[in-house]
N, C-alpha and C positions, 0 to 999 in steps of 0.2 A: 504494500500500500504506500504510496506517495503521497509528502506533504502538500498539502494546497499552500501554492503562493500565486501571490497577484502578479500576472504577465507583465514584462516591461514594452510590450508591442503586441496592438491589438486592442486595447485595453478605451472605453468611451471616457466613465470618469474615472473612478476606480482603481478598475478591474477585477470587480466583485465577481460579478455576472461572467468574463474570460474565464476565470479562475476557479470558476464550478461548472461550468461548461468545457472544460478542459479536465476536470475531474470525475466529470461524469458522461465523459467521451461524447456528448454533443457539440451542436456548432452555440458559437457567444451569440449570434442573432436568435436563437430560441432560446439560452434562457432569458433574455432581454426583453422575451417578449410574456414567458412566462410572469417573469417581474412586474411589470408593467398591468397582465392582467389580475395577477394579487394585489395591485394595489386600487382595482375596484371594489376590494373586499372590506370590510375593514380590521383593523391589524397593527402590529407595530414594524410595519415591512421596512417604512423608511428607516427606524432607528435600529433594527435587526440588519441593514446592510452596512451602515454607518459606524456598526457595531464589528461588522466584520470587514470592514476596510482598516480598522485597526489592531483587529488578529491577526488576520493573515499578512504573512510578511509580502515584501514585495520580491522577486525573481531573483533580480540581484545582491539580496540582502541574505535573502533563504541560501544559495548558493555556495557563499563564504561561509568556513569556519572557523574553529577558533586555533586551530594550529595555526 
């Protein structure tokens, strides 16, 4: 299993949505769109991705370690 990091390309604002779409072997235009229709629902979508724009590391960050 591979960590989710937010893509450094590809990526709209985020790269929330890349980044689970990339993790869950879809293309980023469908989750994008899935997002987009959760957010007819109501819910804490916006503060759940906002939330996870700041877990998930970004590509280049994830990449380096610490040796």
């Amino acid at each position: 299993m591979t960590a989710i990091a937010r893509p450094t390309d590809g990526r709209m604002i985020g790269g929330v949505c890349a980044a689970l779409a990339r993790r869950f072997g879809t293309s980023a235009t469908t989750m994008r769109v899935i997002f987009l229709l959760s957010c007819l629902l109501p819910g804490p979508q916006f503060l759940l991705y906002i939330a996870l724009w700041i877990l998930f590391p970004s590509e280049h960050k994830a990449g380096r370690t610490a040796w």
